[in-house]
N, C-alpha and C positions, 0 to 999 in steps of 0.2 A: 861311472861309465866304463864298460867294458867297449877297448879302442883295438882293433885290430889293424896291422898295418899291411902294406902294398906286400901280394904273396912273390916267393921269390922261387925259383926250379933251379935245380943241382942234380946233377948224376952223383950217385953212390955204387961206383962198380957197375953191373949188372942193372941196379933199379937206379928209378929217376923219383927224387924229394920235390916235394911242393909244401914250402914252409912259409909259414906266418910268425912274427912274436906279437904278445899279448899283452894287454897292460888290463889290470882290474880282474884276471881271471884265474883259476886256480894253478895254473899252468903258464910257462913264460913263454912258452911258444907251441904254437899248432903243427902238426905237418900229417901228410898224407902220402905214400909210398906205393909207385908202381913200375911194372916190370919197362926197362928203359926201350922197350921195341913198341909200345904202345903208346911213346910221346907225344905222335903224333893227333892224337886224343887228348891229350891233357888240356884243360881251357885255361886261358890269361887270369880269365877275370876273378870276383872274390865271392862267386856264387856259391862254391863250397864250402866257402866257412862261413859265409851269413844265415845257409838251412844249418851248421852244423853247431853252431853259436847262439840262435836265438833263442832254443830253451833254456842252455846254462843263465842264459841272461834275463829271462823271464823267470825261472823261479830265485833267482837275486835279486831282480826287482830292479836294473838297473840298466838304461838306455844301453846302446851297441851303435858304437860308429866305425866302418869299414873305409879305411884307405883304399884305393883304388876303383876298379870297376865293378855295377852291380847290376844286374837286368833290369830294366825298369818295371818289367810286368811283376819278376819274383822280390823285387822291395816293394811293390803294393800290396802284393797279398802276403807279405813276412809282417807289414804294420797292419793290417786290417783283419783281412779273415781268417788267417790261421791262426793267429793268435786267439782269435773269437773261440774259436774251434776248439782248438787244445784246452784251453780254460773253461769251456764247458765239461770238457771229460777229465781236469784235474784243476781245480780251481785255486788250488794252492799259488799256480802261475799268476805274475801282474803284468799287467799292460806296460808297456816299453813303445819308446819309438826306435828305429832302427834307421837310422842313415850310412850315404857314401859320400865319398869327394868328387864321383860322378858316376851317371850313370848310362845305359845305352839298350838301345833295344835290342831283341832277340836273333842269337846269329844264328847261317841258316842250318837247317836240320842236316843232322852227319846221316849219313846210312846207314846205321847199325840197329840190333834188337840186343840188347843185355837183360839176364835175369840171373838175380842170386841162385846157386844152388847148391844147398845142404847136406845132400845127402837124405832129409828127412819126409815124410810120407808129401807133405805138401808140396816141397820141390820136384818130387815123384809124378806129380798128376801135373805140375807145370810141365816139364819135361815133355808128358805125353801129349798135352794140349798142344802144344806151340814148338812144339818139332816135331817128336813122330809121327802125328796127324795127319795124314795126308789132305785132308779138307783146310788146313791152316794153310792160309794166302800167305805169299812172298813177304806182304807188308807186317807182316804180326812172325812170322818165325825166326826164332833165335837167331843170331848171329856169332856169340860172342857170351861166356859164359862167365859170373865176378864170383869168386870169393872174398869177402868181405873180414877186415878184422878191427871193427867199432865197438867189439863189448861184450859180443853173445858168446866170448871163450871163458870169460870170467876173467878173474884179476890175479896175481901174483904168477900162476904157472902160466896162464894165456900165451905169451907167445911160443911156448912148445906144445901146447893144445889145437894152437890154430895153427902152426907148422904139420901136425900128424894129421889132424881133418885134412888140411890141403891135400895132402901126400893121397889119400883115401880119396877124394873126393877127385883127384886127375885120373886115377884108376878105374872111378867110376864112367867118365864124363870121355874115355878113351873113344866108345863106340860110335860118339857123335863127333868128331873129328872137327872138334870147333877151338879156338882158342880160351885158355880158364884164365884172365886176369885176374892175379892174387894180389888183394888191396891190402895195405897195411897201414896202420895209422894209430896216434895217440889221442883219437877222441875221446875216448873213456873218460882220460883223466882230466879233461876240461867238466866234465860233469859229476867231479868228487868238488863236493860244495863246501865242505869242513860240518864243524858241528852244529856252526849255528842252522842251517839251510839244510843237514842231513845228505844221502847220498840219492842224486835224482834217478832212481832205478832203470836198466837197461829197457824193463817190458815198455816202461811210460814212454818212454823216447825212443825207441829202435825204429820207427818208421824215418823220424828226419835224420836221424844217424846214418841210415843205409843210403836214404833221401840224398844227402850231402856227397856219396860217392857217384850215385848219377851224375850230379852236376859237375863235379871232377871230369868225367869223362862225355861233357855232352859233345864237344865239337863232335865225337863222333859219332853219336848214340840219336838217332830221333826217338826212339822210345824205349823207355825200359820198366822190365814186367818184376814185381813183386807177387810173391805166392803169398795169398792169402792164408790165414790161419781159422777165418770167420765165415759161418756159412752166412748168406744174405738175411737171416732169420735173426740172426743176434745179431745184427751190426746196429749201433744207436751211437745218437750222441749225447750221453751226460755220465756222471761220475761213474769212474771207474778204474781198475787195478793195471788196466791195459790201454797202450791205444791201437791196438789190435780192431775194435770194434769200429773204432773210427777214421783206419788208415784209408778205406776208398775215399773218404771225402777229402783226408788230409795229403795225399800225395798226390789228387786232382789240384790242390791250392799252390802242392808246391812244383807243378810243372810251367811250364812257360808252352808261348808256343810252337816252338821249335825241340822241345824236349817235352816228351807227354811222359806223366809217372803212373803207373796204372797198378790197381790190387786185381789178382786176376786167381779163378778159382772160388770165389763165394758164393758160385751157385751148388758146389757138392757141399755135403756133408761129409765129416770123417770119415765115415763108414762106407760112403761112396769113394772120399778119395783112396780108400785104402783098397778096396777092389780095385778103381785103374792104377795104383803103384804097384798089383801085382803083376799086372799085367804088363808091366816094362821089363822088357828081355834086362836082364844081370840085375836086376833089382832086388832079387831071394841075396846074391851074395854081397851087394853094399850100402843096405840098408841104414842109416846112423838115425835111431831117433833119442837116443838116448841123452839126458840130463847131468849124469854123474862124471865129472873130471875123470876120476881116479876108480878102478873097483877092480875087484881078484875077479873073473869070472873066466871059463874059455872062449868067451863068445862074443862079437861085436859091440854089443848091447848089453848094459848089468843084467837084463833083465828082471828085474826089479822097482825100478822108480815109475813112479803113475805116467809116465810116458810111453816106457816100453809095456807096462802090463797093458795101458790101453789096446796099444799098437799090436799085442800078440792076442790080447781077449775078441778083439777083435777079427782079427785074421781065422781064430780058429771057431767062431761064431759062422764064418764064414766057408769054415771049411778048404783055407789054404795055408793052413800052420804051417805044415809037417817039413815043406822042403824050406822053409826059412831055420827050423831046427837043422836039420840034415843037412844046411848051409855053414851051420855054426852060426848064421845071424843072431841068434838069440839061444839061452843053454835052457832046456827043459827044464832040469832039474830045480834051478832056482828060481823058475817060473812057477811051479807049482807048487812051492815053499808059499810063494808070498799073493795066490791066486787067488784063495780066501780072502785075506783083507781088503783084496781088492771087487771083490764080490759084495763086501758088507758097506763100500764104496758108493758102490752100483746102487743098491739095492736104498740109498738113503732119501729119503726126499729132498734135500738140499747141495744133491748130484752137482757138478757142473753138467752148462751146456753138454758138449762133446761125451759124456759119462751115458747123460738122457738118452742122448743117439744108440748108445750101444744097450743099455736097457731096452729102448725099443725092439733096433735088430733082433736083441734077444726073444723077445712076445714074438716077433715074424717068424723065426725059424723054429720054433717050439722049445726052446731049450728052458731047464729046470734046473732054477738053485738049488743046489745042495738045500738040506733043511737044516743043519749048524749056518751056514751062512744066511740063511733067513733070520733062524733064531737072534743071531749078535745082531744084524742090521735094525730088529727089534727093541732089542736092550737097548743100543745103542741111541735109537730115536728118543727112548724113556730118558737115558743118561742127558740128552741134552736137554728134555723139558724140565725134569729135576732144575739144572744148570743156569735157565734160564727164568725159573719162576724162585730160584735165592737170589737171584743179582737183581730182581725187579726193587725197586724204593719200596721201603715202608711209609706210607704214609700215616701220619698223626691221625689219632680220633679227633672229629670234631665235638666241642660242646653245644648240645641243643638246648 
């Protein structure tokens, strides 16, 4: 059994700790770090570490009992339907029960609106939905902006990665004159399982990860908006690499109802969202959609990993490249090193979603692959049926 005990708050300087220790997990204790002028926000209870525990505990396979207090509506659906849920889009997960020492209903809704944001194209078009909008009501626009640090910096250099996104990200977020709560926390390392259990990857779990910092701050939060990554067309629930596809149902399960969790954005497509991020005033200069830690380039972006080549094939499909170059957001020159590859990408049947989108755009605007990049997108189809008709079984002749 994985036992978590009664969470405890401490000033550290400047910020305010909210710790747990642990018994049965890979880690001896939890904690979660925010700035100390926001304490007022910080919740008693142990709702944060029961969304931010129950997957490490489901794919160990083994019960979760929380010391202290737990919502009663989010321990019904932490034992019931979200586990249903998650274990339909990664089955590897077991069924657990998850108990407290007590529990208590929903306290009341704080006034606030929280929404991560990244920097990247999807926090772009949230931005513009639910605050520059001028058609967004009082009740749905921002309040109160999080940076988050549960995983998506990576591991060993992460806290100087999520230190420089911060940095970048209050520079961004200047215009809108809102406060950026920079969350920091050692969840990660609750979900290094060792060898036997493997390591439960950031993409599977990043929605109760982020999940987990709502409930940290619900006393003062009635709603808090998550940027979708998924247009409504791909969203499903069964196996799969992500729970990207199933986060609107899953962070409906993991709200209460005094704290609603909402995926918001699934009705654009990339290429739609990528049109409204250009159209966010200072969004040509802080741009981040990039993937890589580390890279020599002069430009925000390696421009090179299938994040950023999406993110500029796109843009200039559209005909808004030029001032994101002239920005220095992204460096030409190493863009069109690695444009091709990313063309015979494009051009394969077995595209992702988000790839498809932009092949389409492509047919809309009349644009023409090069004919080496046909050619390899070619070969390359051949390469993988080769590849796929030596791995099929040989089957035995029968005797008639």
């Amino acid at each position: 059994m994985l036992v978590v005990d009664q969470p405890r708050t401490a000033g550290v300087g400047t910020r305010l700790r909210v710790t747990t220790r642990l018994a049965g997990a890979a880690v001896d204790e939890l904690w979660f770090e925010v700035p100390r002028h926001v304490e007022d926000m910080v919740t008693r209870r142990s709702d944060p570490f029961a969304v931010a525990l129950v997957l490490p505990a489901m794919r160990l396979g083994v019960d979760l009992h929380l010391h202290g207090v737990v919502t009663d509506e989010l321990l019904l659906r932490l034992n019931h339907e979200y586990q249903h849920l998650h274990r339909s889009a990664f089955p590897q997960y077991r069924a657990i029960t998850v108990t407290s020492d007590d529990v208590a209903p929903p306290e009341a809704a704080g006034p606030g609106v929280a929404a991560g944001f990244s920097g990247g194209v999807d926090s772009y078009a949230l931005l513009h939905d639910y605050f520059l909008d001028e058609d967004c009501p009082p009740s749905l626009r921002v309040t109160h902006w999080l940076f988050n640090n549960v995983g998506s910096h990576g591991a060993g250099k992460a806290d100087a990665l999520f230190t420089r996104r911060l940095s970048d990200v209050r520079h961004a977020l200047e215009p809108t004159r809102l406060p950026v709560i920079d969350v920091d926390s050692n969840v990660d390392a609750a979900y290094q399982l060792g060898r036997r259990h493997g390591h439960t990857a950031f993409l599977q779990t990043h929605t109760a990860r982020n999940a987990a910092v709502a409930h940290l701050l619900a006393p003062g939060l009635g709603l808090w908006l998550y940027a979708s990554s998924s247009h409504y067309r791909h969203m499903h629930v069964r196996p799969s690499s992500t729970s990207s596809p199933s986060e609107s149902i899953g962070l409906q399960l993991l709200s209460t109802s005094s704290l609603q969790l909402r995926s918001v954005g699934g009705e654009y497509t990339r290429v739609d969202k990528t049109r409204v991020m250009a159209d966010v005033p200072d969004a040509v200069n802080h741009l981040d959609v990039c993937i890589r830690e580390e890279f020599d380039a002069p430009s925000t972006n390696c421009s090179a990993c299938f994040k950023c080549l999406r993110t500029i094939y796109a843009l200039e499909l559209l005909g808004l490249a030029p001032p994101f170059f002239a920005a220095g957001t992204f460096d030409y020159r190493t863009y069109a090193e690695a444009k091709e590859d990313y063309e015979v990408t494009l051009l394969t049947p077995e595209a992702a979603p988000l790839e498809r989108e932009i092949r389409q755009l492509a047919g809309e605007v009349g644009h023409s692959f090069s004919l080496r990049s046909r050619a390899r997108a070619v070969l390359a189809r051949m390469q993988a049926k080769v590849r796929r008709m030596v791995s099929l079984p040989i089957r035995p002749l029968r005797r008639r």
